[in-house]
C-alpha positions as CSV (number, residue, x, y, z in Angstrom):
1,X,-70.6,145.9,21.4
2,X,-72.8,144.3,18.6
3,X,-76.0,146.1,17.1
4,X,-78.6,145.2,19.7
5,X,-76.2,145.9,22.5
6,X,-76.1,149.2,21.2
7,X,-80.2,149.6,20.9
8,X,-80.7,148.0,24.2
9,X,-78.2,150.5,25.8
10,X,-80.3,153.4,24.2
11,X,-83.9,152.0,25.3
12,X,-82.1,152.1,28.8
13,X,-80.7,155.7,28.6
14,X,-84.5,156.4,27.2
15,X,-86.3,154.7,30.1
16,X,-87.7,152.2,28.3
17,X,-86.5,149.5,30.6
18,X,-89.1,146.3,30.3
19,X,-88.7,144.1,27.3
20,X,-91.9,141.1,27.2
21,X,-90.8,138.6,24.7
22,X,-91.2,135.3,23.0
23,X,-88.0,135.1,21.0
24,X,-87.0,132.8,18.4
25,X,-83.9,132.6,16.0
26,X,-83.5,135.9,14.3
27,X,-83.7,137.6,17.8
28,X,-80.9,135.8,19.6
29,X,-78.5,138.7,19.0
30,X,-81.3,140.8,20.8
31,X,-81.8,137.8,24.3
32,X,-77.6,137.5,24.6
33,X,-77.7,141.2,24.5
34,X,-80.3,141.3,27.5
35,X,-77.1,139.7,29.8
36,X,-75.3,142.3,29.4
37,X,-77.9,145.3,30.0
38,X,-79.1,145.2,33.1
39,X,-81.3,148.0,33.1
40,X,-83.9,146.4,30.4
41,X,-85.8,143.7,32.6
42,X,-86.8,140.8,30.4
43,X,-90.3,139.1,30.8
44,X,-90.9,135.9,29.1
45,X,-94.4,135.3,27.4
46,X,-95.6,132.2,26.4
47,X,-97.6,133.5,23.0
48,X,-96.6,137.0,21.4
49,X,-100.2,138.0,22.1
50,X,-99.3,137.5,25.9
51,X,-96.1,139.9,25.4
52,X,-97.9,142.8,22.8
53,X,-100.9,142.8,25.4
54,X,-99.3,143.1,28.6
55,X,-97.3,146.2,26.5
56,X,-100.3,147.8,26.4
57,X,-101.3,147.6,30.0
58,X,-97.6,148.3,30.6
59,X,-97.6,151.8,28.7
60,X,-101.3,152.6,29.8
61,X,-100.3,152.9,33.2
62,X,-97.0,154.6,33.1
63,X,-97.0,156.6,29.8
64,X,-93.5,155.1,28.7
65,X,-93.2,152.5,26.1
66,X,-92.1,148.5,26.5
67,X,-90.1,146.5,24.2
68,X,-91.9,143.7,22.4
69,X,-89.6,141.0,21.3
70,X,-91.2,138.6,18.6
71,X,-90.0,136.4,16.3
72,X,-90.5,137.6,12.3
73,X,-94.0,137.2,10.2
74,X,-95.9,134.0,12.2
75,X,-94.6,135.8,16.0
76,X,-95.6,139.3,15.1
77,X,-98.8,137.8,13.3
78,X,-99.7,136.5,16.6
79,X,-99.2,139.4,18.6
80,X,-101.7,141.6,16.2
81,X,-105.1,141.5,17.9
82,X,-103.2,142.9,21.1
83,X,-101.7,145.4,18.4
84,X,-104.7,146.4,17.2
85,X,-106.4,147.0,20.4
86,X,-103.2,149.2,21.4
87,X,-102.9,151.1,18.8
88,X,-106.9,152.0,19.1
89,X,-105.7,152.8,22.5
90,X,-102.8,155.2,21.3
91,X,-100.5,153.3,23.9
92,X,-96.8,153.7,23.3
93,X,-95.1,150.3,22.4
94,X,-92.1,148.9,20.3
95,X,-92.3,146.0,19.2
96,X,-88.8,144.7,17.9
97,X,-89.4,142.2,14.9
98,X,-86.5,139.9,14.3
99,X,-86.1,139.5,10.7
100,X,-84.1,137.2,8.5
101,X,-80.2,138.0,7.6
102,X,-79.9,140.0,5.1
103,X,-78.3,138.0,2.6
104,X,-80.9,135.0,3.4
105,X,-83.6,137.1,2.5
106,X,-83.7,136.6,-1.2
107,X,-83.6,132.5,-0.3
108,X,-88.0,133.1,0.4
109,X,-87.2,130.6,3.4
110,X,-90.3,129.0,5.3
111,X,-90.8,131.7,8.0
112,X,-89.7,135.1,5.8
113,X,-92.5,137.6,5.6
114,X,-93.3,141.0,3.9
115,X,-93.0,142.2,7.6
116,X,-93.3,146.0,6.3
117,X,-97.1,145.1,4.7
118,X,-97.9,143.5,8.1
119,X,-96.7,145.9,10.7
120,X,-98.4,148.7,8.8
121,X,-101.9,148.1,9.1
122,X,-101.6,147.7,13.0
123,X,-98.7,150.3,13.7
124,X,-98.6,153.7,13.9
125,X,-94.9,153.7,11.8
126,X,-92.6,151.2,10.8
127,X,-89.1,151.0,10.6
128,X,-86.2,148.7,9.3
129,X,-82.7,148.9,10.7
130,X,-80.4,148.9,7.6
131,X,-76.8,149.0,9.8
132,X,-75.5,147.8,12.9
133,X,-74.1,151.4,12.9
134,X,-77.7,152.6,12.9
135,X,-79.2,150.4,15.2
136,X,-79.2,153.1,18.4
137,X,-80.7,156.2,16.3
138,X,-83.8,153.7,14.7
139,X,-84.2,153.0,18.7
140,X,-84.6,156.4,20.0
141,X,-87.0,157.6,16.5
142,X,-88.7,154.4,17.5
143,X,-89.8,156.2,21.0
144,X,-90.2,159.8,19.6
145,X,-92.5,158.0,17.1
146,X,-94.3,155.6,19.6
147,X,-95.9,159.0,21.5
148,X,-98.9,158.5,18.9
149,X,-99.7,154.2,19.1
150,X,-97.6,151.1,19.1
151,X,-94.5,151.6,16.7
152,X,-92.9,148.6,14.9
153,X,-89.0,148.1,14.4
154,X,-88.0,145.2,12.5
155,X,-84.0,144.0,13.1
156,X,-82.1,141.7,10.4
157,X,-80.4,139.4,12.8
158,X,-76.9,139.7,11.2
159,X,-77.0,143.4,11.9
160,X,-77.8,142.8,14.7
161,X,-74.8,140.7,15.6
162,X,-72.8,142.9,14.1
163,X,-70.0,145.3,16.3
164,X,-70.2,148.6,16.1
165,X,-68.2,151.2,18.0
166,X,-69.4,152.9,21.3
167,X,-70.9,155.7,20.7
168,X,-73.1,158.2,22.3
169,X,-76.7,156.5,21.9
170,X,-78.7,158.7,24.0
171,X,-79.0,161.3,21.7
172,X,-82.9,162.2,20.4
173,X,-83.4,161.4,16.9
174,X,-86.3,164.0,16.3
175,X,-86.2,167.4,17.3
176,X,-88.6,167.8,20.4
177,X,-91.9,170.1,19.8
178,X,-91.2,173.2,21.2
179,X,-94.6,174.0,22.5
180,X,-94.5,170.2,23.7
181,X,-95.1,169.0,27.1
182,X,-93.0,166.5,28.9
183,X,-95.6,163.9,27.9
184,X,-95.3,165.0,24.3
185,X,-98.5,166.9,24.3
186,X,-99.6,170.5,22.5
187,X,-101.9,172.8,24.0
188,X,-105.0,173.4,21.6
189,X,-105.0,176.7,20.1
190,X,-107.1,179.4,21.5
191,X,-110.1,179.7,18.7
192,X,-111.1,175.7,19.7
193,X,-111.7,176.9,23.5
194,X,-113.6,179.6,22.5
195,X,-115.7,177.9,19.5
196,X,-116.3,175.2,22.6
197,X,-117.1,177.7,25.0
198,X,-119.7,179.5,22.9
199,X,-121.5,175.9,22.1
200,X,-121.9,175.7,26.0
201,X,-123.4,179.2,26.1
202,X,-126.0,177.7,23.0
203,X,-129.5,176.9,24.1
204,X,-129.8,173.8,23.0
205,X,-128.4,170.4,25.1
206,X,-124.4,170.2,24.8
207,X,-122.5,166.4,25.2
208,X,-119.1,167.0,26.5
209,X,-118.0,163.5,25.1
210,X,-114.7,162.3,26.8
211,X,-111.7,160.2,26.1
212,X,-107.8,159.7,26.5
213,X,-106.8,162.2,29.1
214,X,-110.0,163.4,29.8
215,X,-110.6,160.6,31.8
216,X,-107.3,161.9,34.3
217,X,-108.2,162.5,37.8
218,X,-107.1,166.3,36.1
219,X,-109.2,165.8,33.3
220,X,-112.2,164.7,35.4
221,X,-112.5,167.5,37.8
222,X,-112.0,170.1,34.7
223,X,-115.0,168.4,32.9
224,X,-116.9,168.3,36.0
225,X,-116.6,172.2,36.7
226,X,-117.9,172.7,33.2
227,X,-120.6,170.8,33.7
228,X,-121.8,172.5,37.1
229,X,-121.4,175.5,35.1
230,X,-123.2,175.1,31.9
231,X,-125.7,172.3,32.9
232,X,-123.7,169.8,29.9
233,X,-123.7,166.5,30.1
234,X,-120.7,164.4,30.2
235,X,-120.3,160.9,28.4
236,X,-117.2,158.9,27.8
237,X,-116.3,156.2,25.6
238,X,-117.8,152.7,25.4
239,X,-114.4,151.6,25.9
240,X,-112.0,153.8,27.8
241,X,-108.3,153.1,27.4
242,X,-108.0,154.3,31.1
243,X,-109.9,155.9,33.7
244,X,-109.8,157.0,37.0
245,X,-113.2,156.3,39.0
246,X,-114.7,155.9,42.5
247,X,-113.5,158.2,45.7
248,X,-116.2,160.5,44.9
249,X,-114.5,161.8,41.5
250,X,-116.9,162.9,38.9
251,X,-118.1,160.1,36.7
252,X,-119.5,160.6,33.7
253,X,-122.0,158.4,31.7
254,X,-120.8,155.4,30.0
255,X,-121.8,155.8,26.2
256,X,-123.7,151.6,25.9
257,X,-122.4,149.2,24.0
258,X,-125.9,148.5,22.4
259,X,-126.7,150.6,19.6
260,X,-130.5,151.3,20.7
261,X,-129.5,152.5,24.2
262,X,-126.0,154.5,23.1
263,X,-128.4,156.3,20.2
264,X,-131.4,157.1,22.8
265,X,-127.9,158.3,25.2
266,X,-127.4,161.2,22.3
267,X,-130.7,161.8,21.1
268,X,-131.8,165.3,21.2
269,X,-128.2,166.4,21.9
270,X,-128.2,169.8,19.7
271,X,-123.9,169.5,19.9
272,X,-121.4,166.8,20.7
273,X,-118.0,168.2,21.7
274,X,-115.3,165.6,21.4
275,X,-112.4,165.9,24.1
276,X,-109.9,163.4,23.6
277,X,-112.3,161.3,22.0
278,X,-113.0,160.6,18.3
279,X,-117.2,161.0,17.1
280,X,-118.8,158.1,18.5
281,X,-120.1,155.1,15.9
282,X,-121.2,151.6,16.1
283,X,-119.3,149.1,16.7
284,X,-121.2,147.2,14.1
285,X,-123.3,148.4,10.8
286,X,-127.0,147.6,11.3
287,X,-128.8,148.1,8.1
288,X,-131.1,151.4,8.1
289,X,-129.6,153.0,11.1
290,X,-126.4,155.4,10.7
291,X,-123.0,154.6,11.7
292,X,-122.6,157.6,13.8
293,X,-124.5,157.7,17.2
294,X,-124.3,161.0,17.2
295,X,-128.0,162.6,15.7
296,X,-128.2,163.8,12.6
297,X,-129.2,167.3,12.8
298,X,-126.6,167.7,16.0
299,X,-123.1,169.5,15.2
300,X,-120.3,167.5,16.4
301,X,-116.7,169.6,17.4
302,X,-113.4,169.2,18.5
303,X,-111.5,170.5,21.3
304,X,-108.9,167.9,21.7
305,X,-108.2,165.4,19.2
306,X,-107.8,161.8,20.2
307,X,-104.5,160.4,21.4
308,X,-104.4,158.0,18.5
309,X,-105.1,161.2,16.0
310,X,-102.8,163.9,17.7
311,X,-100.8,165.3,20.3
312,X,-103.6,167.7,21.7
313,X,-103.2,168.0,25.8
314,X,-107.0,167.5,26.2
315,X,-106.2,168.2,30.4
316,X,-105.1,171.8,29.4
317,X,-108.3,172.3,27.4
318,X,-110.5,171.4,29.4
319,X,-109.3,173.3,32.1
320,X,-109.0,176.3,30.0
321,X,-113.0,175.9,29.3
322,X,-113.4,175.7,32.6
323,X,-111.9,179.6,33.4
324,X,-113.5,180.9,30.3
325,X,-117.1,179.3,31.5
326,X,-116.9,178.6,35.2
327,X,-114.6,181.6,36.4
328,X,-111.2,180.6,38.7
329,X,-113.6,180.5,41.5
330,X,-116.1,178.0,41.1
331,X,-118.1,175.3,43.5
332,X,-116.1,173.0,44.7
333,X,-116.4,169.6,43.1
334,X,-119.2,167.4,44.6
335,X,-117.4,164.4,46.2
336,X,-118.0,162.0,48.7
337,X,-116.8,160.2,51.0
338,X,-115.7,156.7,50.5
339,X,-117.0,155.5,54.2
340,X,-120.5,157.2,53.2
341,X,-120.7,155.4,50.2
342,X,-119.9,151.5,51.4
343,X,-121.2,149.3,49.0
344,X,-123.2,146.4,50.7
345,X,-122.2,142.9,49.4
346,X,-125.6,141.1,48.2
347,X,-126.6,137.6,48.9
348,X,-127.1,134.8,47.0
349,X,-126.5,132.9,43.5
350,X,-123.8,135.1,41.2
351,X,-125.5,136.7,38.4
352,X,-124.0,139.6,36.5
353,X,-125.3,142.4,38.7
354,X,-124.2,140.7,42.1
355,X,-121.2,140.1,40.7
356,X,-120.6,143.8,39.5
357,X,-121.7,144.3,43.3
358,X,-119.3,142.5,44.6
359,X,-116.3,143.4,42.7
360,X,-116.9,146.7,43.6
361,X,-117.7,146.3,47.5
362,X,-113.9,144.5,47.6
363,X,-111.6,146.3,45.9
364,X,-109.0,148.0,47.9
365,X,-108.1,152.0,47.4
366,X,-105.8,151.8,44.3
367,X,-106.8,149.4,42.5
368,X,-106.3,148.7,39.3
369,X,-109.3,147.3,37.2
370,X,-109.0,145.1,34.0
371,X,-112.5,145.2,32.5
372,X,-112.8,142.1,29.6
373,X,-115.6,141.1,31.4
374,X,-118.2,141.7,28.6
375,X,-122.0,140.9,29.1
376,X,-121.1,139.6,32.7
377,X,-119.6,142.7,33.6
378,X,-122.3,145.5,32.2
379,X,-123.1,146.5,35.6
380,X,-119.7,147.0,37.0
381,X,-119.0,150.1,35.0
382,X,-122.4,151.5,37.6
383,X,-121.6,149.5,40.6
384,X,-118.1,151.1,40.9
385,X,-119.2,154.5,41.1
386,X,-119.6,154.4,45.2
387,X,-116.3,151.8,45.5
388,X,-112.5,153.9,46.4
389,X,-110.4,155.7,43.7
390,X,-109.1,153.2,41.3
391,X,-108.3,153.4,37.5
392,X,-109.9,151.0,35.1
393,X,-108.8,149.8,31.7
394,X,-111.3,148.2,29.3
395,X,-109.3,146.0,27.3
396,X,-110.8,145.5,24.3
397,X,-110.8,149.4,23.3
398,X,-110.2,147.7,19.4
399,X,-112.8,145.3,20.1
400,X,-110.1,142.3,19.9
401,X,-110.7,140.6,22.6
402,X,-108.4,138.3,24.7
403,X,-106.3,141.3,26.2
404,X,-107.5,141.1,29.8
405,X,-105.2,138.8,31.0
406,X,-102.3,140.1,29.3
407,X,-103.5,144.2,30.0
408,X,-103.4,143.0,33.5
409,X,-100.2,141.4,33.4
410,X,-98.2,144.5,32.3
411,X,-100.1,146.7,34.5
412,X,-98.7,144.9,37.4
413,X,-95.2,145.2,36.3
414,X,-95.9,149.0,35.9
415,X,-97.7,149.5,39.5
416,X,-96.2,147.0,41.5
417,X,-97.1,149.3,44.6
418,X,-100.9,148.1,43.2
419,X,-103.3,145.6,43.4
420,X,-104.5,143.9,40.1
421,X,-108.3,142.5,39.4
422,X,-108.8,141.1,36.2
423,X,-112.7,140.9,35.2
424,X,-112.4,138.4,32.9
425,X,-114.9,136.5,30.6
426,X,-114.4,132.9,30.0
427,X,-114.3,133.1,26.4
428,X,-111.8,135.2,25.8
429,X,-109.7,133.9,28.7
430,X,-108.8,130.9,26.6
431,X,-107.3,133.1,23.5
432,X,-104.7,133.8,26.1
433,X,-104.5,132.1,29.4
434,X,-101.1,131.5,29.0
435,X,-100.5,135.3,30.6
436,X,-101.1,134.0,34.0
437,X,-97.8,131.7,34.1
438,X,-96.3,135.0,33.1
439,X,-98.0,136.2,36.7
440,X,-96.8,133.2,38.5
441,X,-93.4,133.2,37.0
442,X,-93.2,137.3,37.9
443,X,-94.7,136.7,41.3
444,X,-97.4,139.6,40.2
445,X,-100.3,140.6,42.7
446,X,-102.8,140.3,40.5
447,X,-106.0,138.6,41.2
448,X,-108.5,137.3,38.3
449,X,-112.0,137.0,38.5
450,X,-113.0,134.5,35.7
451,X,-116.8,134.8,34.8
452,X,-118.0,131.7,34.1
453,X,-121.4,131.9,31.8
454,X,-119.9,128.5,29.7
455,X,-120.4,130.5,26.3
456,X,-120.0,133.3,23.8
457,X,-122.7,135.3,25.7
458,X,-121.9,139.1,24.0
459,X,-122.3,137.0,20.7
460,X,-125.8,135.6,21.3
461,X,-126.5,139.1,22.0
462,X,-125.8,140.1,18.9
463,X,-127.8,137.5,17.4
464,X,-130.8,138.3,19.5
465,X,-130.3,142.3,18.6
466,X,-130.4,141.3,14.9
467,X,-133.9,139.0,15.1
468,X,-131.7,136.0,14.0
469,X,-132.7,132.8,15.1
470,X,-131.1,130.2,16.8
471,X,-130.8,126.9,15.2
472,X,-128.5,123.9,16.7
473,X,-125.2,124.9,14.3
474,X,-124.9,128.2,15.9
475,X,-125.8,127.3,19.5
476,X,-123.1,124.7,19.0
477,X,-120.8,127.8,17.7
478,X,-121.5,130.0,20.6
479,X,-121.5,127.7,23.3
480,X,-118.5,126.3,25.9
481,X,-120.5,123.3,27.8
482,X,-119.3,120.1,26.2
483,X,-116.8,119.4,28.0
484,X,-116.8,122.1,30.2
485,X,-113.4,124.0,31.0
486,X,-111.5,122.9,34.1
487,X,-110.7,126.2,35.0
488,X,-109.4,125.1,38.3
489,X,-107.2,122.6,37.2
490,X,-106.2,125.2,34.1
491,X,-105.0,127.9,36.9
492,X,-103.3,125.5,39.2
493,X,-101.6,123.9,36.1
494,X,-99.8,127.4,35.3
495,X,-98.7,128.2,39.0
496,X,-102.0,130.0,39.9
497,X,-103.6,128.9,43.1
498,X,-107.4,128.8,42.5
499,X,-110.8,128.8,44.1
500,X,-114.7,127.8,42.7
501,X,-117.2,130.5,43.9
502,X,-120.9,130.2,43.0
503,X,-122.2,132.9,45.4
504,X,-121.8,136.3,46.1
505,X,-120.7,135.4,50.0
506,X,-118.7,132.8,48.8
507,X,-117.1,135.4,45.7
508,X,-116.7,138.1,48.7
509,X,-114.9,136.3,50.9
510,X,-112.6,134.9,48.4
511,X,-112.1,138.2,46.9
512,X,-110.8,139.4,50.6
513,X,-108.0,136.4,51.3
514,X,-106.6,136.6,47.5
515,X,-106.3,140.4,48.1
516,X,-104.9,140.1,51.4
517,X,-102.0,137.6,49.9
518,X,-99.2,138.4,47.2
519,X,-98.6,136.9,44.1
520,X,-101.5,136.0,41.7
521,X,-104.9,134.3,42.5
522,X,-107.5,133.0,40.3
523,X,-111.5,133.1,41.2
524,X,-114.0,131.0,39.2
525,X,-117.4,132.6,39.5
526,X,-120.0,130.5,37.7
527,X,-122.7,133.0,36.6
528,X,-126.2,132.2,36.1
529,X,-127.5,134.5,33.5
């Protein structure tokens, strides 16, 4: 067997058996190699973004990390908004970069890139295969490494092609953590738990702010029996890699997006203590007012570091809070019902809240929830408290956006046991609507919800938080009216049968027959704002 027989054959024996590519050249060693492992299933993308995105959704939902397969500087350059968002995320991914032969490299040909300089500043580590030999061993380190973010491993292709003898490629590069989980994760040592514990015990108001695991069905209840406890608040991040909701499971405040309203969230907050999550800041500097969100005169702590920082199991600390504060024998959780807490489906023209309504009224038990819906989809964050236990993913965690459509795709291939809904703004639909031939090619149950405002509506926001005005060069910027997008005719153009909603009735019961069918659907729901 060649090189990338050899590294296929150890992603297999490691579990990491789905490879979403857009190949070129330099990776044909890597797509002839595919034929003859059958346990790596290859997914075609029709931009890198497509394939690094729906990575992401991939490894949010399972844990595990997919292969990326791009083609050198310009195919990994495409990918790296999706790679940025991941690796805020601290999803697992490797991306395999095809590079030039070695011998061709010193020729400076038309597509060679400093590939190193690029993969760094959106990777967690980077990694070069320097033999055929070696191939199998810079596979498995790839996974060890890929625990903390999206790891990139670029592949000369004449290594690649090159035989090598059969060897044992299932052996682990690293030596494991001993006080290491299955998932990789430490337990916090015992002075954080008790530093956290004494906080709660504080007089002052005490933020349990949440993030990564945290937001676990595990992680939930833990927080939630420290809160009954104490009298804390919980408050999760703006934008949650993943977590579970609805059912009745606790659900903690949604730190806003808008700096005003996330700073009036923390203000009088005496401590912040950060589980899973890193300090809170603003998205955006605003002169006079402080990055940080969290008050000035408030102490900020950590029991569990971030996933993107460390390997801190922010489950186990939480729930080790939880004895020291709440005893083993607390209240039991306060959860409802999901039949006495229906969701009644509103009436009328579609507007951001009846939409969030509505969304949330149909989704099934198990859903899974791609949130890119931006200023049309504020609400739904609320509106899905009362709906059945599902897990969300906000895609743009790194603020890039254009990952819904792609998060969604991978999440399907993860969960195909699962219904998909993708809230999806129109703006950023069009960085990457090439993901839903990917769904119509794959067959994948995923169902979009495209919300039509015809503009860049989180941008005007901006404008109109800053006191800027509005002249006609930057309507014309932030506006997506002439011509409108035949969103329709887009869908049905890349196998995905589609409808035109412009009520809530008409939005519910379209909602109800896509979910009821397999294979993807695609619901136009023209918003009036």
């Amino acid at each position: 067997m060649n090189g990338a027989e050899s590294l296929l054959r150890t992603a297999e024996a490691h579990e990491v058996d789905v490879c979403f590519a857009n190949p070129g050249t330099t990776e044909l060693p890597l797509v002839s190699a595919l034929d003859r492992v059958g346990g790596v299933r290859p997914v075609l993308g029709l931009h890198e973004a497509v394939c690094v995105g729906a990575a992401d959704g991939y490894g949010r939902m399972t844990g595990r990390p997919a292969l990326t397969l791009v083609h050198l500087g310009p195919g990994l350059a495409d990918g790296l908004a999706c790679l940025h968002n991941a690796r805020r995320a601290g999803t697992p991914i490797v991306a395999l970069v095809g590079d030039q032969a070695t011998w061709h490299l010193a020729a400076d040909a038309p597509l060679t890139t400093d590939l190193e300089a690029v993969a760094a500043a959106f990777s967690t580590w980077t990694g070069r295969s320097t033999s055929a030999a070696g191939m199998a061993a810079d596979l498995a380190e790839a996974v060890e490494r890929s625990r903390r973010g999206p790891v990139c491993l670029i592949l000369p292709a004449d290594l690649a092609d090159e035989q090598v003898e059969a060897g044992d490629s299932t052996r682990p590069v690293l030596a494991p953590d001993s006080a290491a989980g299955a998932s990789g994760s430490t337990p916090v040592d015992e002075e954080r738990v008790a530093a956290a514990a004494d906080a709660l015990r504080g007089a002052g108001p005490v933020v349990l702010f949440l993030g990564g695991r945290a937001l676990s069905r595990p992680g939930l209840l833990a927080a939630d029996a420290i809160a009954r406890a104490t009298g804390c608040r919980l408050v999760h991040e703006t934008f949650p890699a993943r977590v579970e909701r609805g059912g009745g499971l606790p659900a903690p405040m949604r730190l806003p997006h808008v700096y005003a309203d996330a700073a009036a969230t923390l203000d009088g907050v005496e401590t912040v203590i950060l589980v899973g999550a890193r300090e809170p800041v603003s998205s955006f500097g605003y002169p006079g007012l402080s990055s940080s969100l969290v008050p000035a005169d408030a102490a900020v702590q950590s029991l569990a570091g971030a996933p993107q920082d460390s390997s801190d199991d922010a489950v186990n600390a939480l729930e080790r809070l939880a004895e020291r504060v709440a005893g083993r024998e607390g209240p039991p959780p306060a959860r409802g019902t999901v039949r006495d807490r229906q969701l009644t489906v509103p009436s009328g023209v579609l507007t951001p809240e009846t939409l969030s309504v509505t969304v949330a009224a149909g989704q099934p038990e198990g859903a899974i929830v791609v949130d890119e819906s931006l200023t049309a989809g504020f609400d739904y964050h609320q509106a899905a408290i009362p709906a059945p236990e599902h897990t969300c993913m906000v895609a743009q965690v790194g603020g890039a956006i254009g990952h819904g459509l792609p998060l969604a795709t991978g999440a399907a291939i993860a969960c195909p046991d699962r219904p998909v809904i993708t809230l999806q703004a129109d703006g950023s639909a069009l960085y990457t609507i090439q993901a839903l031939w990917t769904q119509a090619r794959e067959d994948l149950d995923v169902t979009t919800v495209l919300c039509n405002n015809q503009s860049y509506e989180i941008v005007k926001m901006e404008m109109k938080n800053a006191d800027r005005p509005f002249g006609n060069a930057s309507r014309s910027l932030l506006s997506l009216d002439r011509p409108e997008v035949g969103w329709s005719a887009l869908a049905e153009g890349l196998g995905v049968p589609s409808i035109r909603v412009t009520t809530a009735e008409e939005l519910a019961g379209a909602l109800k027959a896509a979910l009821s069918e397999s294979g993807p659907h695609f619901i136009e729901a023209v918003i009036r704002q």
